[in-house]
N, C-alpha and C positions, 0 to 999 in steps of 0.2 A: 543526512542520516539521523541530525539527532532529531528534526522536525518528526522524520516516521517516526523514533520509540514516543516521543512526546504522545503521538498521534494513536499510538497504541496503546499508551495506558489510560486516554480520552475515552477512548473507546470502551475499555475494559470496565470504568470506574461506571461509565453508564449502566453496561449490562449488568454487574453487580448491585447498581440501585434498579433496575427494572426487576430482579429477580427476589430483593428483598422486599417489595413493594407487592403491598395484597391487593388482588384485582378488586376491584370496585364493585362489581357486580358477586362478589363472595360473602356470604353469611358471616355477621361476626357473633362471635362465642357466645353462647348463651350466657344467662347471667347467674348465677350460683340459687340455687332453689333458694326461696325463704323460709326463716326460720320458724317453726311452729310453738307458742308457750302452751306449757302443758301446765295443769294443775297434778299436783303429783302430793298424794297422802304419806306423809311421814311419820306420822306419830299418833296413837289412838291409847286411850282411856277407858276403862268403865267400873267401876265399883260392885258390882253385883259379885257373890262369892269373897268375898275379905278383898277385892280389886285385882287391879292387874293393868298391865302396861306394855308397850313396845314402840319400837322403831321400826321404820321401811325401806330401803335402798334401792335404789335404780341403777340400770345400766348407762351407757352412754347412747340410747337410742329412745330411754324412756320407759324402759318395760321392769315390772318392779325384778329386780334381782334376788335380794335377801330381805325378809320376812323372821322378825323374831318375837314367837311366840308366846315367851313366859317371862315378863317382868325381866329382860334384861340378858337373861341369862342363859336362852338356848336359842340357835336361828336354824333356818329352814332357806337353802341353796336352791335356787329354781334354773332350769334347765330348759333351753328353750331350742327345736329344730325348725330352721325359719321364724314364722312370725309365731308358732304354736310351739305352748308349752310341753314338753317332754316327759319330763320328770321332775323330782322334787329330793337331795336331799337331806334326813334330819342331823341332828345334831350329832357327834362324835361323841362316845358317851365308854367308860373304862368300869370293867369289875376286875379286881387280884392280877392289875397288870393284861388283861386282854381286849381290846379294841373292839365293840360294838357300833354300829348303826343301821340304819331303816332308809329305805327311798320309795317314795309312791312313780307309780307311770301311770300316766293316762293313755286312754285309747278310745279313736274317735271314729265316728262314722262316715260315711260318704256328705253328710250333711253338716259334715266337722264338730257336728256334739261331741261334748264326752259321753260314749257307752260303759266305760269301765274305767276302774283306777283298779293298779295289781300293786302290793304290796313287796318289798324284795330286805333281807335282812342278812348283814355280812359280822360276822365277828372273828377276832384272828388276835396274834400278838406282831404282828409288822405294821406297821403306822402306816406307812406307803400305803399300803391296802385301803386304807380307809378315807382317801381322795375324792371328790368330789368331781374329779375328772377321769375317774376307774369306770370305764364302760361296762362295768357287772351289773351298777346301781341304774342304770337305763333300760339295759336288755330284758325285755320281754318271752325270749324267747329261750332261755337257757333249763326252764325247768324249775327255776327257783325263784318264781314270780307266784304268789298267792291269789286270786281275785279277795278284794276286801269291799268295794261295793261296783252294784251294778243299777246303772239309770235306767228309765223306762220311758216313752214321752207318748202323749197324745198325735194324733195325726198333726195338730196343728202346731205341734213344737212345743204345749207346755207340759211342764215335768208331771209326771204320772203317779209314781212310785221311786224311790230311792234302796236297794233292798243292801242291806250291810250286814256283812260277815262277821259271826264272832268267832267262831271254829266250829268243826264238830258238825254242821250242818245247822246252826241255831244261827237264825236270821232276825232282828230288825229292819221291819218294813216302815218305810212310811210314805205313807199317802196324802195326794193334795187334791183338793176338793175345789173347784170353779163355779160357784152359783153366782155369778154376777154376771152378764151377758158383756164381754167387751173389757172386761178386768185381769188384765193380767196375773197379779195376783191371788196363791188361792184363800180362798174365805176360809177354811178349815184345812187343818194339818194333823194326821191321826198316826198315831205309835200302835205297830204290833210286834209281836214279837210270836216262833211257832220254829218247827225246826221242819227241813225238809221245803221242797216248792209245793206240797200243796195250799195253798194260799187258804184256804176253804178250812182248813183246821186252823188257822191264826187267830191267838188271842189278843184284844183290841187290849191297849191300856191303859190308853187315853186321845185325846182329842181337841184342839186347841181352837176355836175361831179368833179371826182379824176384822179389824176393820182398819182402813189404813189412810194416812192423811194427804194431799197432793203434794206433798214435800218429795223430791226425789234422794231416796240416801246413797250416800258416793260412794258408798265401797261395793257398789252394785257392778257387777264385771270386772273393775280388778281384782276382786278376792274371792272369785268363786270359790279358789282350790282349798281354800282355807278348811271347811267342812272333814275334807277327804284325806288330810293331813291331821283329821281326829284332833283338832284346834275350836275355838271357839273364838268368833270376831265379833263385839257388839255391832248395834245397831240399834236399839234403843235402850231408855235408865234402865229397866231390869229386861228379863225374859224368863218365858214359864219356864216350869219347871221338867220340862221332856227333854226327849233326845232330840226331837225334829227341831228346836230353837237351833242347832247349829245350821240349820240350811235358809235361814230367814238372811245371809247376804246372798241367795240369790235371786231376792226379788227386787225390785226397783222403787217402790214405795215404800218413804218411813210409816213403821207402826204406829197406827193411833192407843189404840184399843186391843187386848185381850180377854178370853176367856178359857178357861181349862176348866175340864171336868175328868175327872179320876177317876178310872176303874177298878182299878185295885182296892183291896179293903185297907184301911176302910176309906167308900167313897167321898169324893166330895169336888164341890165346885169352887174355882176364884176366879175374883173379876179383877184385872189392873186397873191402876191408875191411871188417866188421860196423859198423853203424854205429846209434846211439842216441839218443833226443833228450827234450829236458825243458824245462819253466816252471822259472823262480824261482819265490821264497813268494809273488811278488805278480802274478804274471803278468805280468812288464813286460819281459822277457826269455824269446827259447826258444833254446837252443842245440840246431846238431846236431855230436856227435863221433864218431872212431873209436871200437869197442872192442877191443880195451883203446886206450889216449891216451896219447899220447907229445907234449909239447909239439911237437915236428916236423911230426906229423899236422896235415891241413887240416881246421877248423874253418866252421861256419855260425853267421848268430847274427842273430837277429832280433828286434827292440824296438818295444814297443808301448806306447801311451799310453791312457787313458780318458776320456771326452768325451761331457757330457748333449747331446742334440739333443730 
């Protein structure tokens, strides 16, 4: 009798290691994807207007989070459904005790551009209200979305016109100009301003040509939204003196060269300075200067970090 139980827990111990045991012919686990280093912009510089300053902040996926636009001291909450950004927003801001803020929404096309950014504006005396996680500042659709600009684009994807809302039906248009066969960037960028859509009554009030160096500048696609959030993000030592200077991060070459010419009275023409730009050894820095550099000249400078995801 005790040979059977002997003989039965012989048994038992086997079938328990044949069932713990992975067939041979069974796939083993894949191996955990690899990590990707990203270059990630955190801190930007530029001198032009008495200067200005900020920080950057990521998520933990790499997509920038929070954006802070003036010297330290307001930031901008970015909002993202899937891999595209949402919405945007601004800073929590108090009059006699009542709770104001602002959020932009984008909206894109079948081609995933952005066609419009809608403006949305909440004020109240209950702080809850003014969350960043309040689905009023996203909604599109409740009535109390503005349009504040709307894009335009060429058949072949490059921006056309930019037209932006001040109220009232009085519009700033601007326009980009492509005379280079194969150049992404436009050679000229023209400011008008006219009330109403007939384009055909618009007064021109200036107009900028470029010419632009093979350098690629990095805040080229992460900071499109920057423009539309009525922000201003360098990209080289100074910039003209217009409106359309906010939409120069969305090209991809740094600026060599400017020119403006004025229509307004009274007229007149400026030419900039040559201007140049470079990495450190380690890429953790890109500076843009004049050339030649005179410590006086205004300077850009822009800091990056590196970061497995």
């Amino acid at each position: 009798m005790k040979i059977h139980i002997y003989s039965l827990l012989f048994f038992a111990c086997l079938m328990l290691q044949f069932a713990c045991t992975k067939p041979e012919n069974e796939d083993p686990d894949p191996p955990p994807p690899p990590k990707i280093k990203k270059q990630l912009l955190n801190f930007y510089t530029y001198s032009e207007n008495s200067g200005g300053y900020g920080p950057v902040k990521y998520d933990s996926t790499g997509r920038i989070d929070f954006f802070d636009g003036n010297n330290g001291y307001s930031g901008y909450k970015l909002v993202y459904n899937s891999d595209t950004l949402q919405y945007i927003v601004g800073p929590v801001s108090t009059f006699n005790g009542e709770y104001q803020r602002y959020s932009w929404i984008f909206i894109y096309g079948a081609d995933k551009r952005c066609k419009k950014v809608l403006n949305k504006y909440r004020q109240s005396y209950i702080a809850s209200e003014m969350g960043e996680d309040n689905q009023y500042f996203g909604d599109a659709t409740d009535g109390n979305a503005v349009l504040r600009d709307s894009l335009v684009y060429f058949a072949d994807g490059k921006l056309n016109e930019i037209w932006h809302s001040s109220g009232n039906s009085v519009y700033l248009v601007v326009k980009f100009t492509y005379s280079i066969p194969g150049q992404a960037e436009p050679s000229r960028i023209s400011d008008y301003t006219g009330v109403g859509t007939d384009f055909s009554q618009y007064t021109l009030l200036q107009h900028t040509d470029y010419t632009y160096t093979s350098t690629d500048q990095p805040a080229y696609l992460k900071f499109w939204f920057v423009p539309f959030i009525e922000r201003f993000f360098p990209v080289s030592p100074t910039s003209p003196p217009t409106f359309s200077k906010n939409y120069l991060v969305l090209f991809k070459k740094a600026i060599q060269k400017y020119t403006v010419y004025q229509y307004t009275q009274p007229q007149s023409m400026y030419n900039s300075q040559l201007f140049e730009y470079g990495y450190n050894s380690d890429s953790t820095v890109y500076d843009g200067k004049c050339n030649p550099d005179d410590i006086l000249f205004n300077r850009m400078q822009l800091r990056f970090a590196y970061k497995e995801f």
